[in-house]
Residue frames as a rotation matrix with the C-alpha (Angstrom) as fourth column:
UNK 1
0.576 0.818 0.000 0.00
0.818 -0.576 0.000 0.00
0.000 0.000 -1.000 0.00
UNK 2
-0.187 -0.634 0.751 1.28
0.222 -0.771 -0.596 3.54
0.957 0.055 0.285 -0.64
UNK 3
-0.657 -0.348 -0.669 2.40
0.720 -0.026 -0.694 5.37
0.224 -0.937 0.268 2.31
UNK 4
-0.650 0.641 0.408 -0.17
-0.569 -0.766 0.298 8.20
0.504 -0.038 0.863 1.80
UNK 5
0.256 0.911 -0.324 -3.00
-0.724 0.403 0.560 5.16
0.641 0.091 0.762 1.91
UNK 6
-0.765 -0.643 -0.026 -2.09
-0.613 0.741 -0.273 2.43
0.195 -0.193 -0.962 4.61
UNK 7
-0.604 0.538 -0.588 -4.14
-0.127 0.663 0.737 -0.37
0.787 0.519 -0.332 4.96
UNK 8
0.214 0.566 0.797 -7.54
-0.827 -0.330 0.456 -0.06
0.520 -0.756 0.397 7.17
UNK 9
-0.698 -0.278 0.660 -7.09
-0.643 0.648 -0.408 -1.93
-0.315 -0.709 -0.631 10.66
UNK 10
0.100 0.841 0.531 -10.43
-0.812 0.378 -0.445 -3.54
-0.575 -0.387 0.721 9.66
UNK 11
0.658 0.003 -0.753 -8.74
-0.673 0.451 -0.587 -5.40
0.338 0.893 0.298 6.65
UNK 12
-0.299 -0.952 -0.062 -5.89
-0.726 0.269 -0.632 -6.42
0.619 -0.144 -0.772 8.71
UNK 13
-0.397 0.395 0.828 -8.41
-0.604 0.568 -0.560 -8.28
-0.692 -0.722 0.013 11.25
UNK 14
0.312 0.793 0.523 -9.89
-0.562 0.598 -0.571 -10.25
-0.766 -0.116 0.632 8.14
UNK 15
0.267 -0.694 -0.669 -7.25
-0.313 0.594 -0.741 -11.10
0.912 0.407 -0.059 6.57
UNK 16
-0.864 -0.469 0.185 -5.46
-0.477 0.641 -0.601 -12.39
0.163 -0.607 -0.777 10.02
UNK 17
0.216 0.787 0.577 -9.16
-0.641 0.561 -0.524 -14.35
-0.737 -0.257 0.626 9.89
UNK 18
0.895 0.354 -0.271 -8.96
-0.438 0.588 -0.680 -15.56
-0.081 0.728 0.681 6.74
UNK 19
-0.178 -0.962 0.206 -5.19
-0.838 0.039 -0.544 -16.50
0.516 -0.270 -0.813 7.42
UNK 20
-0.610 -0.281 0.741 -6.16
-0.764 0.454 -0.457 -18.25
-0.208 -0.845 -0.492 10.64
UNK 21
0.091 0.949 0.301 -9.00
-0.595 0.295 -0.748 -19.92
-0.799 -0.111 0.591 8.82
UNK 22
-0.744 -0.474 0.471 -7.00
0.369 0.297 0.881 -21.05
-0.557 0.829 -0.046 5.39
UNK 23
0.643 0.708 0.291 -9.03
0.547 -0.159 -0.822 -19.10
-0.536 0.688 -0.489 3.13
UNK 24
0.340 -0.411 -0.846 -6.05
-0.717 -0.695 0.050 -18.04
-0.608 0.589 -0.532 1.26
UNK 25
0.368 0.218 0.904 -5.30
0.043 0.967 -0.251 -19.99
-0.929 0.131 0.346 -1.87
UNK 26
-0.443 -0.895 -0.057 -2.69
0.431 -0.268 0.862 -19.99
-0.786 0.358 0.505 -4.78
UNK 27
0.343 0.834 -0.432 -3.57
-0.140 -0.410 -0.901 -17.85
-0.929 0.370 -0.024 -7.29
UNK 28
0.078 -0.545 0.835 -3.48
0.895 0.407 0.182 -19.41
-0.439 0.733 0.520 -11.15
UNK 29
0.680 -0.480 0.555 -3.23
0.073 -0.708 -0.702 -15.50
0.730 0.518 -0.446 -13.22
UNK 30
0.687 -0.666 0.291 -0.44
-0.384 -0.673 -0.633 -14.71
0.617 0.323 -0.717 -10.77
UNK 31
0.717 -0.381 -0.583 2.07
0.254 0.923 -0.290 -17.57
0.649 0.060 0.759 -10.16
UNK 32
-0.600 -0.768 -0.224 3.62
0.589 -0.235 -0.773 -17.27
0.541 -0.596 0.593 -6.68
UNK 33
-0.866 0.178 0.467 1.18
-0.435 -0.727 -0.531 -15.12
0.245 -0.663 0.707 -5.17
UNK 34
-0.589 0.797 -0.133 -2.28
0.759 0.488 -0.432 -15.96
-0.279 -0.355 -0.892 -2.76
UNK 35
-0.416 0.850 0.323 -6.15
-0.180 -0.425 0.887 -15.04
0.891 0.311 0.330 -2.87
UNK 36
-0.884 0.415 0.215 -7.94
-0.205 0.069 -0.976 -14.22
-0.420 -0.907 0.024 -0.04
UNK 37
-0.529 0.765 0.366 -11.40
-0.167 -0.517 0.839 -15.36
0.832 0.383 0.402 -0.06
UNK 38
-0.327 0.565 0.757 -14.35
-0.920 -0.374 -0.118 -15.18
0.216 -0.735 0.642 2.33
UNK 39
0.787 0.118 0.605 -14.43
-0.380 0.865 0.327 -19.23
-0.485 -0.487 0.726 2.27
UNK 40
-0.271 -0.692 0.669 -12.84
0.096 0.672 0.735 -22.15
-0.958 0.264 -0.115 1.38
UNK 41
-0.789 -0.067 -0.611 -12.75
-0.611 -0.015 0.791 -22.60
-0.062 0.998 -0.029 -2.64
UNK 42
-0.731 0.674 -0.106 -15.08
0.562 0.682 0.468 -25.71
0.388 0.282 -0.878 -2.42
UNK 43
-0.080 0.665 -0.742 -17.68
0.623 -0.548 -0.558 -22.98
-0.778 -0.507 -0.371 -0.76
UNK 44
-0.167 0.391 -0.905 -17.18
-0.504 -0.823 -0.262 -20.65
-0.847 0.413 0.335 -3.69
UNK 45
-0.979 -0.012 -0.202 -17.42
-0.190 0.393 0.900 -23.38
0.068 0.920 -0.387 -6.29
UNK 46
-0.812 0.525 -0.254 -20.34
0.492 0.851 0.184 -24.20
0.313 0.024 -0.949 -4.38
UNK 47
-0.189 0.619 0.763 -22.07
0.177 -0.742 0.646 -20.91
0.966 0.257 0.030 -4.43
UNK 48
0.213 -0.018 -0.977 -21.40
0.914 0.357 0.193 -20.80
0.346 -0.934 0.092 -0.11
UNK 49
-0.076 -0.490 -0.868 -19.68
0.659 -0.678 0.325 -17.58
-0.748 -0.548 0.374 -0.22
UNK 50
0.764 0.548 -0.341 -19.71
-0.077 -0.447 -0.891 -14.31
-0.641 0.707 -0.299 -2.47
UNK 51
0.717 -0.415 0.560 -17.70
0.697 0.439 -0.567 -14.39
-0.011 0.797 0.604 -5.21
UNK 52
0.858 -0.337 0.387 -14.73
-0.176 -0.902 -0.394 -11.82
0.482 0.270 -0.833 -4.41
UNK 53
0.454 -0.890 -0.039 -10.83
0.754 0.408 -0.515 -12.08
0.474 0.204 0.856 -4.66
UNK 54
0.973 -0.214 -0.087 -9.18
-0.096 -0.717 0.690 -10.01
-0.210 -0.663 -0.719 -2.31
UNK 55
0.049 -0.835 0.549 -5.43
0.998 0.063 0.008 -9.56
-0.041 0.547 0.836 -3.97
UNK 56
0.678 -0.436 -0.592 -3.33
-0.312 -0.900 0.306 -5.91
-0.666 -0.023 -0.746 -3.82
UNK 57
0.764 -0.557 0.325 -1.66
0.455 0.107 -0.884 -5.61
0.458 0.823 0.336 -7.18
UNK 58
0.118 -0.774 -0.622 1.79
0.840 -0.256 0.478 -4.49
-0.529 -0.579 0.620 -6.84
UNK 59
-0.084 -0.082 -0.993 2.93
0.066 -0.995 0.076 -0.97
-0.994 -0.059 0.089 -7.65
UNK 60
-0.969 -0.204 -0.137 3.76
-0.135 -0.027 0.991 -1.59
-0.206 0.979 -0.001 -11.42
UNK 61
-0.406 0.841 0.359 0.15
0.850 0.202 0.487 -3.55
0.337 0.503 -0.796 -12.16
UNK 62
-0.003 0.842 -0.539 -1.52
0.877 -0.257 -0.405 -0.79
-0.480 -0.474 -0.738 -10.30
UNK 63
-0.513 -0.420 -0.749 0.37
-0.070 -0.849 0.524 1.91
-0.856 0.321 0.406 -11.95
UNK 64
-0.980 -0.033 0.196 -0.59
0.136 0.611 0.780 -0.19
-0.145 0.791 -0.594 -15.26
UNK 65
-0.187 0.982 0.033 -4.65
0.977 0.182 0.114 -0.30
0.106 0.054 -0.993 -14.36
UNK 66
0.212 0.882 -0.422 -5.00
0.629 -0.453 -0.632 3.26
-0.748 -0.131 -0.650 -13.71
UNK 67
-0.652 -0.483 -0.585 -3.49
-0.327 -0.516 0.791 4.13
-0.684 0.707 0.178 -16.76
UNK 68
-0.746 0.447 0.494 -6.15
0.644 0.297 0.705 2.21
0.168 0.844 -0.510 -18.54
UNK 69
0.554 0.787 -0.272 -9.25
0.770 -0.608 -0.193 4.42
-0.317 -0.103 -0.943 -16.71
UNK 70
0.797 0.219 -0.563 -6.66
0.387 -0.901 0.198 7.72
-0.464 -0.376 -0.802 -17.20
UNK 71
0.506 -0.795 0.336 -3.95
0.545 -0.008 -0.839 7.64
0.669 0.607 0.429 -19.35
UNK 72
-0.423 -0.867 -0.265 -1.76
0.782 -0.202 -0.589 10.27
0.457 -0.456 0.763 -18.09
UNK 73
-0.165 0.109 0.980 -3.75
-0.156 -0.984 0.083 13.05
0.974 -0.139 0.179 -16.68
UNK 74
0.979 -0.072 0.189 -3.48
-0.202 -0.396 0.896 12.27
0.010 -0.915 -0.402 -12.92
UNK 75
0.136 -0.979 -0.150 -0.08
-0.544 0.053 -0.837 12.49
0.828 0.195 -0.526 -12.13
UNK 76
-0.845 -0.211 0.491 1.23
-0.530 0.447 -0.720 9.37
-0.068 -0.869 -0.490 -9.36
UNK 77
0.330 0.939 -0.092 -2.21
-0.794 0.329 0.511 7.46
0.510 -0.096 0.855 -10.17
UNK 78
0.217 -0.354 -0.910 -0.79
0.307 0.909 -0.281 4.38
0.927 -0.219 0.306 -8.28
UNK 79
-0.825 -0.428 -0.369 -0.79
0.351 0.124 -0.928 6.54
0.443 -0.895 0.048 -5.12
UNK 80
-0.646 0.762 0.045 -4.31
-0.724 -0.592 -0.353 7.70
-0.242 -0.260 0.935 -5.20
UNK 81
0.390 0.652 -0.651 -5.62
-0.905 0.400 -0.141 4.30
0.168 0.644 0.746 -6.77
UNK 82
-0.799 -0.516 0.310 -5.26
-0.573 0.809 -0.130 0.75
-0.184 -0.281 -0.942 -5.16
UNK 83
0.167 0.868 -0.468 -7.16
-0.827 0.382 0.413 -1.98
0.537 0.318 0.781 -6.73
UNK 84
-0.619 -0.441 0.650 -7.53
-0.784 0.399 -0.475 -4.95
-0.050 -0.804 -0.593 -3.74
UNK 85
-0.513 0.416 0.751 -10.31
-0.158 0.814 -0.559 -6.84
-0.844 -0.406 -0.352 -5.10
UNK 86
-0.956 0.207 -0.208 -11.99
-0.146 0.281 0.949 -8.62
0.255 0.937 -0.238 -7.93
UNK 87
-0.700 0.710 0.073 -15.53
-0.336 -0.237 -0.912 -7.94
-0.630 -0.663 0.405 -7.06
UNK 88
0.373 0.776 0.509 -17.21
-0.441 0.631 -0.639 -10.22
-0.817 0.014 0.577 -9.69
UNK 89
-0.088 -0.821 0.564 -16.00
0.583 0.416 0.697 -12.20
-0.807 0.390 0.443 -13.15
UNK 90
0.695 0.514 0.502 -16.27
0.641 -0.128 -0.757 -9.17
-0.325 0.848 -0.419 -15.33
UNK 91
0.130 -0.798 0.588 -13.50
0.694 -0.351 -0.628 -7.70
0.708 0.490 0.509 -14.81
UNK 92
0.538 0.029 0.842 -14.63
-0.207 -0.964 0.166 -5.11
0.817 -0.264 -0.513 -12.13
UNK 93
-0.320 -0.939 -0.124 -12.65
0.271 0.035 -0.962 -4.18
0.908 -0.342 0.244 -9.18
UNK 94
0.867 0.210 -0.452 -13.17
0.498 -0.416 0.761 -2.72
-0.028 -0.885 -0.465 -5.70
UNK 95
-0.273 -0.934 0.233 -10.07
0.578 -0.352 -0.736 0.03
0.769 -0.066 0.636 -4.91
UNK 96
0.130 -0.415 -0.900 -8.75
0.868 -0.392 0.306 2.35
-0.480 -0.821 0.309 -2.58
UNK 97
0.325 0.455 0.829 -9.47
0.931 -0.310 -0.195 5.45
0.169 0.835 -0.524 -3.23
UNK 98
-0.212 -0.343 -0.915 -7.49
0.721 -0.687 0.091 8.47
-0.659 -0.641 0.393 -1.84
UNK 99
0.802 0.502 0.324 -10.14
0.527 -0.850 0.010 11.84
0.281 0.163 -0.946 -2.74
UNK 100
-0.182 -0.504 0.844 -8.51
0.190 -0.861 -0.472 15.64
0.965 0.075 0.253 -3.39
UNK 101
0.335 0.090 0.938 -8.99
-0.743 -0.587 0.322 16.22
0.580 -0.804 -0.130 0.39
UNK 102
-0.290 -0.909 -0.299 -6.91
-0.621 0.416 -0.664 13.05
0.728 -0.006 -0.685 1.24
UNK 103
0.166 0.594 0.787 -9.73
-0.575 0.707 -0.412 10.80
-0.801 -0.385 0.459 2.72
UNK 104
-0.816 -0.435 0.381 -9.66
-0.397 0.901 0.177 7.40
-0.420 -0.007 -0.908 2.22
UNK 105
0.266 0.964 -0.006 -12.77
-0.854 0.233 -0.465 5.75
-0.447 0.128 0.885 0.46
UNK 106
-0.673 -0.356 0.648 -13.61
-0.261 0.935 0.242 2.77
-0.692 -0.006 -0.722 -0.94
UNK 107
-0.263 0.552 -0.791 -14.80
-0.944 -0.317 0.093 2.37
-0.200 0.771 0.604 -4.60
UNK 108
0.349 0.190 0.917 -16.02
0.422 0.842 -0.335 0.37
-0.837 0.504 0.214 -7.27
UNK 109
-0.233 -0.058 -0.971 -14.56
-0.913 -0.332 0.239 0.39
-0.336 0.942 0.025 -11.01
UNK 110
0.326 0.696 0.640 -16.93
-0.225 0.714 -0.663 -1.42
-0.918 0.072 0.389 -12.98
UNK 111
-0.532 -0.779 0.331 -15.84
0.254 0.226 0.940 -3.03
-0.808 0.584 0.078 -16.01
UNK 112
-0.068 0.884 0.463 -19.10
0.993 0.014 0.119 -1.80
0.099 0.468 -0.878 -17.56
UNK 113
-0.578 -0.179 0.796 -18.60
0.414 -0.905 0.097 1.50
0.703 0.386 0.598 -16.68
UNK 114
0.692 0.707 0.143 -20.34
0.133 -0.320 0.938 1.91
0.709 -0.630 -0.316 -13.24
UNK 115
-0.406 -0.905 0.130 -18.04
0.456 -0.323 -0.829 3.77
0.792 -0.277 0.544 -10.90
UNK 116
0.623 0.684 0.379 -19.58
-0.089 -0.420 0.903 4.60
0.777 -0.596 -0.201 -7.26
UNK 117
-0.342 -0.470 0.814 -18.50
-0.871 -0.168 -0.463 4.69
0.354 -0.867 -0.351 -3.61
UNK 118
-0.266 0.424 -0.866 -19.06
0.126 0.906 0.405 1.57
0.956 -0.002 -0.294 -1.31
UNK 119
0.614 0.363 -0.701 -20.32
0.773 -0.095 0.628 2.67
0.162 -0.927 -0.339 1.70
UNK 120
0.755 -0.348 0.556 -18.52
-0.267 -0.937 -0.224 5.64
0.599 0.020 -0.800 3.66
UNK 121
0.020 -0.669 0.743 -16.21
-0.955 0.208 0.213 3.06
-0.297 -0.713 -0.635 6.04
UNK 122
-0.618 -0.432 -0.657 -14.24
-0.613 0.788 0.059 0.11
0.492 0.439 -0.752 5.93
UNK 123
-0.896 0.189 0.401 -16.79
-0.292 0.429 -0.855 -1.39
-0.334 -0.883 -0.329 8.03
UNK 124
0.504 0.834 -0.225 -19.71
-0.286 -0.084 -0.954 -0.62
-0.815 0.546 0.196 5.38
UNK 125
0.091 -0.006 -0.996 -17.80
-0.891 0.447 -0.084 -2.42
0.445 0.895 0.035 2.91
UNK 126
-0.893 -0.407 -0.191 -17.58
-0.365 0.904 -0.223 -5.39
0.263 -0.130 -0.956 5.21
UNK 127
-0.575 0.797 0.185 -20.72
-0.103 0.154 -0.983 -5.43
-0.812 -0.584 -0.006 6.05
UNK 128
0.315 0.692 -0.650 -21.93
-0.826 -0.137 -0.546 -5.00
-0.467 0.709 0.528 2.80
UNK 129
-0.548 -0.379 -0.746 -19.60
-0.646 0.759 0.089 -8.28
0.532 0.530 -0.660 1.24
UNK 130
-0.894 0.356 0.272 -22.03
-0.093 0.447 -0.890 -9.87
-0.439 -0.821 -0.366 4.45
UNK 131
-0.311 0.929 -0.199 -25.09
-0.890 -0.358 -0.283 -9.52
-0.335 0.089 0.938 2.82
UNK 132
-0.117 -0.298 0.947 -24.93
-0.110 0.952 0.286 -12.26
-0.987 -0.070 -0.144 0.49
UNK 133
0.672 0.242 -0.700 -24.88
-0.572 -0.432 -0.697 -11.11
-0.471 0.869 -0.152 -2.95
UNK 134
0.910 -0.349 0.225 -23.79
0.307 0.930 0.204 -13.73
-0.280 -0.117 0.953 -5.39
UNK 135
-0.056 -0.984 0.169 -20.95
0.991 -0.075 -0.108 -10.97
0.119 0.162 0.980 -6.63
UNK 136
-0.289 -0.116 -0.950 -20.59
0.353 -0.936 0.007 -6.92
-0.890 -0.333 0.312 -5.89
UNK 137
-0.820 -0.258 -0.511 -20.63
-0.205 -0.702 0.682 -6.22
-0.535 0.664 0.523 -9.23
UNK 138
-0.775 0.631 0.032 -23.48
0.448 0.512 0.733 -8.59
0.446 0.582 -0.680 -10.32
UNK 139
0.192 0.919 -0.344 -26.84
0.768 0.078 0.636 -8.28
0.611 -0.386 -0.691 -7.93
UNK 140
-0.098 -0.383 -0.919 -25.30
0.873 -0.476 0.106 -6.16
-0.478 -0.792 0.381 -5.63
UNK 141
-0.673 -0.459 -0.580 -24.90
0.299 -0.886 0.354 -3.54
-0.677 0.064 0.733 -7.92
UNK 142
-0.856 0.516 -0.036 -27.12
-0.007 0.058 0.998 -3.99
0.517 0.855 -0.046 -10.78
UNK 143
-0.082 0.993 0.088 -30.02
0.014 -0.087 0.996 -4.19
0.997 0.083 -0.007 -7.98
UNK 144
-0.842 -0.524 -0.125 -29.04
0.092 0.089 -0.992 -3.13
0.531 -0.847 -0.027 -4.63
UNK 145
-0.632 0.482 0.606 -32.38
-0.759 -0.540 -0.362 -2.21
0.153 -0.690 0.708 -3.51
UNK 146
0.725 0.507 -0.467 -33.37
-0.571 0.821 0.006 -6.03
0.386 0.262 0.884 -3.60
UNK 147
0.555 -0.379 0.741 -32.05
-0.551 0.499 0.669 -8.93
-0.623 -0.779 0.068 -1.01
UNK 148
-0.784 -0.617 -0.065 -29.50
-0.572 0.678 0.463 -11.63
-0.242 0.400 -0.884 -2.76
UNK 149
0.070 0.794 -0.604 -31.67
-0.864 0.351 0.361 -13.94
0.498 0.497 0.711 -4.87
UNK 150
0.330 -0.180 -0.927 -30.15
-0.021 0.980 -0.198 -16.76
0.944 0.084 0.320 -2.45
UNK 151
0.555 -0.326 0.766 -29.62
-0.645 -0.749 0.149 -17.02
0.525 -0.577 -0.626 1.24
UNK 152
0.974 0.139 0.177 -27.31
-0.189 0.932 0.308 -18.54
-0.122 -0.334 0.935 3.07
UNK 153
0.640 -0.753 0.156 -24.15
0.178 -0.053 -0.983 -17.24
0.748 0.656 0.100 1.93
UNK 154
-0.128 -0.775 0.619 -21.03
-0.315 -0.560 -0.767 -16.32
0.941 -0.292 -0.173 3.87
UNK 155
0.781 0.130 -0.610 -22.43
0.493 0.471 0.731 -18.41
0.382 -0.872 0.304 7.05
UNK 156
0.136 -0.796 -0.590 -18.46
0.965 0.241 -0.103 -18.37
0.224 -0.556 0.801 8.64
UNK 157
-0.401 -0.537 0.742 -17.96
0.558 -0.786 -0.266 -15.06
0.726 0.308 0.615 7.23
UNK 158
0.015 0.377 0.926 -20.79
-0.339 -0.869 0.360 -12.90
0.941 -0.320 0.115 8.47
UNK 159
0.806 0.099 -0.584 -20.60
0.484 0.458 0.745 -14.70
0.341 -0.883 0.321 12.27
UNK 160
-0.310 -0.950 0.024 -17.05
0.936 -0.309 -0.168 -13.42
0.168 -0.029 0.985 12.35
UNK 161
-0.521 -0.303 0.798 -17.75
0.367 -0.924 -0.111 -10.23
0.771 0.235 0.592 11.62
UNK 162
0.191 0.655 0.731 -20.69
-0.142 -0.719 0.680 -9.43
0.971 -0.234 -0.044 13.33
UNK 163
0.860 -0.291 -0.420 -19.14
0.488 0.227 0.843 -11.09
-0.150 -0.929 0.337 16.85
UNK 164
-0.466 -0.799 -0.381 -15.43
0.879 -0.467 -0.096 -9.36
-0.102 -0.380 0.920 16.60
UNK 165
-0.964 0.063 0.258 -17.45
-0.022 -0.987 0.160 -5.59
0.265 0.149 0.953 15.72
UNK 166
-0.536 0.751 -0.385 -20.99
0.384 -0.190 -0.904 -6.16
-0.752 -0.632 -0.187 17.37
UNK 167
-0.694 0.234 -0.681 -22.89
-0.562 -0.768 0.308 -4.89
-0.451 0.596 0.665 13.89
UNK 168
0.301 0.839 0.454 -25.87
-0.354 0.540 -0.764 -5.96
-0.886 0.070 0.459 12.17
UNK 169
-0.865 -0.387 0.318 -26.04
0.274 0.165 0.947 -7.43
-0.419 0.907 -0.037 8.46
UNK 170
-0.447 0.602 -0.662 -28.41
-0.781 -0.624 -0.041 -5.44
-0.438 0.498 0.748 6.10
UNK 171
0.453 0.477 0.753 -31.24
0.373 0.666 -0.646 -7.14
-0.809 0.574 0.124 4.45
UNK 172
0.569 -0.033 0.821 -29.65
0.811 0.183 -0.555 -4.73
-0.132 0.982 0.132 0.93
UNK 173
-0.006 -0.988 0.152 -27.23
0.980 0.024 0.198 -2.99
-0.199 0.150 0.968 -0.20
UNK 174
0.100 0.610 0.786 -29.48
0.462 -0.728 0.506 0.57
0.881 0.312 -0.355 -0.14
UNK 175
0.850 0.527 -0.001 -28.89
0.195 -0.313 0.929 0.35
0.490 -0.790 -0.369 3.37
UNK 176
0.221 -0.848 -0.481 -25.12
0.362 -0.387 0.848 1.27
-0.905 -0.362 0.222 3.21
UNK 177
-0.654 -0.506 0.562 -24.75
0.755 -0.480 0.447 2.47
0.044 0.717 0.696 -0.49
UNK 178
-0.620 0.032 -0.784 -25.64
-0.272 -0.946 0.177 5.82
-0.736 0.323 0.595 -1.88
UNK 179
0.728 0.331 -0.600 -26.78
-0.615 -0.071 -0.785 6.75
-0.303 0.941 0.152 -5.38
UNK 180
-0.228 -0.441 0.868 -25.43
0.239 0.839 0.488 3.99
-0.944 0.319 -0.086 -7.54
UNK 181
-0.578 -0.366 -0.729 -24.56
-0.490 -0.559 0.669 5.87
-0.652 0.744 0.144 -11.08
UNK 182
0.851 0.506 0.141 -26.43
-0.250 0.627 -0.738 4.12
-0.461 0.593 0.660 -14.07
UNK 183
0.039 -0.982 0.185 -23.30
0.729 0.154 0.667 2.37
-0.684 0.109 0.722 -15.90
UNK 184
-0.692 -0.282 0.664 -23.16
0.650 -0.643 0.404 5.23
0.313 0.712 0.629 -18.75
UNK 185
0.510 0.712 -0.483 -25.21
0.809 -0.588 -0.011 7.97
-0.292 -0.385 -0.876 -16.63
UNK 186
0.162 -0.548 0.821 -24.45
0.680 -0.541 -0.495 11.42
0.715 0.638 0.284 -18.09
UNK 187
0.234 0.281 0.931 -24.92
-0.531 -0.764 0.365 13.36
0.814 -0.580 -0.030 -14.49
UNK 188
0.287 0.122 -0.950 -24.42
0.711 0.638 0.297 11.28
0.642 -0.761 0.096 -10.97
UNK 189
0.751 -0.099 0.652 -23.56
-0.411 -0.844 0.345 12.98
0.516 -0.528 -0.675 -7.31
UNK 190
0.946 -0.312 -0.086 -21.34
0.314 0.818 0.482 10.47
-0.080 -0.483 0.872 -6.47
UNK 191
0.592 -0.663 -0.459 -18.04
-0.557 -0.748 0.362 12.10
-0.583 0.042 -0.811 -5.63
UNK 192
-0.362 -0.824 0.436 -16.10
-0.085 0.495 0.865 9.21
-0.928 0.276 -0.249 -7.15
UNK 193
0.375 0.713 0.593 -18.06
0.729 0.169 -0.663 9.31
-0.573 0.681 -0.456 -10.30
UNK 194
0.960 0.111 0.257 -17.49
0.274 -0.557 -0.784 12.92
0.056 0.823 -0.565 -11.06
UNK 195
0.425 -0.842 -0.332 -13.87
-0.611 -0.538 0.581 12.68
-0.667 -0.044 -0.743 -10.29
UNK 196
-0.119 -0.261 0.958 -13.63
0.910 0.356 0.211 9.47
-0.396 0.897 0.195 -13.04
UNK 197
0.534 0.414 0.738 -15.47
0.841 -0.172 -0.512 11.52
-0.085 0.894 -0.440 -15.36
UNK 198
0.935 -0.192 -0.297 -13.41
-0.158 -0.978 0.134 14.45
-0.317 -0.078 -0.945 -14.69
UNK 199
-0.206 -0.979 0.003 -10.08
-0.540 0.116 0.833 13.07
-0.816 0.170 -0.553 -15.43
UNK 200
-0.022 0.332 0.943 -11.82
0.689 0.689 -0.226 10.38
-0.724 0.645 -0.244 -17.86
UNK 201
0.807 0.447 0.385 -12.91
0.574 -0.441 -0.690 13.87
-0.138 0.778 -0.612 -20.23
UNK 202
0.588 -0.564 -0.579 -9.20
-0.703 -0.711 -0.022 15.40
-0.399 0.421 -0.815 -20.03
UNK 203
-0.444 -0.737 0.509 -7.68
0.016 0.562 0.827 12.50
-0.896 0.375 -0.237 -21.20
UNK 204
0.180 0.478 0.860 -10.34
0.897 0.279 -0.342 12.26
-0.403 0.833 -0.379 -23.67
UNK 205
0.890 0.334 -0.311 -9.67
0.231 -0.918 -0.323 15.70
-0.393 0.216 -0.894 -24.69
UNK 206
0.198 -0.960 -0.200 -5.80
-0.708 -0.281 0.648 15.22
-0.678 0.013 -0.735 -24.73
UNK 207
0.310 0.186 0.932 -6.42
0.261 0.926 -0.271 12.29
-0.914 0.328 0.238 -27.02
């Protein structure tokens, strides 16, 4: 993690869960390195758990991904931009997000073009991976204001969570997100939204 952005205590307590629990597990795109997930593999093969890879790219890949959303017009994008999760199999992402007033947040870059905040704390994005949505980017996002079409997910997970921090688990994902951008909306209030689209239209302009 850049030194600007260090990694929330709350991640460090579920990873040293998923650690103490083996839910980390080699990973086949990047030979030599692990995947956190939120169960065991036979749980996510077996629709048990949501579908999200927890993996911090290293400085180069990150440097690499936000050059694809921005070419060059933020300068240092790899210290304001940490992608840490694969948040369904299209491609999208969850990231660290480090806003022009040097708060932390926690996004989404959709591979579809839907770019929002995830809650306003690391605590509302753990809670929200609790719900049981079969991926962030799928149901979650595409219909947050509607329960998981399946319950029963995350069993291990959402115990954990809700004994080591005392918190409930939303019935949906309305009840810790915001506005949730259409994927090619031409307007949104979402602060991460209109800072893509801001940097997204000077590259396009410097094109």
């Amino acid at each position: 993690m850049p030194a600007a952005m260090p990694l929330p205590d709350e991640f460090r307590e579920l990873f040293g869960w998923m650690e103490a629990n083996g839910l980390f597990t080699p990973s086949d795109a990047y030979p030599g390195d692990m995947l956190g997930l939120l169960g065991t593999n036979d749980d996510l093969q077996s629709d048990r758990v949501t579908a999200i890879f927890f993996r911090v790219a290293t400085p180069e890949q990150a440097h690499g991904n936000g050059h694809d959303w921005f070419g060059d017009v933020v300068p240092n994008i790899e210290d304001r931009l940490v992608l840490f999760a694969r948040t369904g199999g299209d491609g999208s992402h969850a990231a660290f997000w480090l806003d022009d007033q040097g708060g932390r947040q926690i996004v989404h870059l959709g591979s579809e073009g839907l770019v929002c905040l995830l809650g306003h704390t690391p605590l509302d994005f753990l809670r929200l991976m609790a719900i049981g949505y079969e991926e962030i980017s799928g149901d979650c996002a595409g219909m947050p204001h509607k329960p998981p079409r399946e319950g029963g997910r995350n069993a291990a997970y959402r115990a954990w969570l809700t004994g080591r921090y005392g918190v409930t688990i939303p019935e949906t994902a309305t009840e810790i997100l915001d506005e949730i951008p259409e994927p090619f909306a031409e307007t949104s209030n979402d602060p991460f939204w209109r800072w893509v689209k801001k940097h997204q239209d000077e590259r396009d302009r410097d094109a």
